[in-house]
N, C-alpha and C positions, 0 to 999 in steps of 0.2 A: 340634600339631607346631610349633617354632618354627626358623627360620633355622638354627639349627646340629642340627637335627636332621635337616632337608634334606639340609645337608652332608652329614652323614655317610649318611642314605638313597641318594643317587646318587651317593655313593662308593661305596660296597655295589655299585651296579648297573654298575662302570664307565665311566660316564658322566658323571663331575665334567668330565671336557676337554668338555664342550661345555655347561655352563650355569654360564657367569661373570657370576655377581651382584653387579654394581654393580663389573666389573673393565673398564674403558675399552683394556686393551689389547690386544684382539681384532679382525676385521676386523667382525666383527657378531657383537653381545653380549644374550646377555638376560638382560636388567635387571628386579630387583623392587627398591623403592624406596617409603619412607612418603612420600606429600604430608602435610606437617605444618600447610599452610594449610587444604587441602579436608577431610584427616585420614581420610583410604584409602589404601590399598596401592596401587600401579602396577605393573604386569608390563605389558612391551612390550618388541620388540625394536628396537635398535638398530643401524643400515647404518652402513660404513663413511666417508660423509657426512654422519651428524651425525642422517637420516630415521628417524623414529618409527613403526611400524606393528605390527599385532596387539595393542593395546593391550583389555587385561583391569586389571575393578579391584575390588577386594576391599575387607571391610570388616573384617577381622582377619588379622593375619600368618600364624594358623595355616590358614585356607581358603587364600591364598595359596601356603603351600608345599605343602598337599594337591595344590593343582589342580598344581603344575608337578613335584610328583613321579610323580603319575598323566601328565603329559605324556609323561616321560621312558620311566616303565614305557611306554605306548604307543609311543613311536618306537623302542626298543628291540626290539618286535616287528615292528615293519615292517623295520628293516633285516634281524632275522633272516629275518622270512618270505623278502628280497626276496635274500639270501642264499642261502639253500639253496635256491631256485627256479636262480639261476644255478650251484650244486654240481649241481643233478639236471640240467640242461641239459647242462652238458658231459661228465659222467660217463657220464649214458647214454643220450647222442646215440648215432648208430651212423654212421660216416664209412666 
């Protein structure tokens, strides 16, 4: 899998609005990026201050977009679980 494969894989899953690769105009973005000195991949996020954390680092572009479309597919499920737990709450609360 390369970069534009990504793309279009979490285009697929609705979730391109929340992983802008290497787009600075976000409030906090994450970033994959080749170090061309060390010569690996970088994935980390990036804070509206410029701070770096969760930093993951790969040795081929293609594990690189594996792991962060396997990210996606996972937060994808947690917002649904965390979702329909709040549909079944108020649906059939009994007031």
């Amino acid at each position: 899998m390369k970069l534009k494969d990504l793309y279009e894989a979490i285009g697929h899953l609705n979730r391109k609005h929340c992983y802008y690769l290497n787009d600075l105009s976000q409030i906090s973005t994450n970033i994959l990026e080749y170090n061309k000195k060390k010569k690996f991949w970088e994935y980390y996020l990036l804070d509206e201050r410029g701070g770096k954390s969760d930093f993951k680092t790969f040795t081929t572009e293609e594990e690189a977009c594996e792991y962060i479309l396997k990210e996606a597919i996972e937060n994808i499920k947690i917002m649904r679980d965390a979702y329909m737990d709040a549909v079944k709450r108020k649906y059939l609360r009994k007031d």
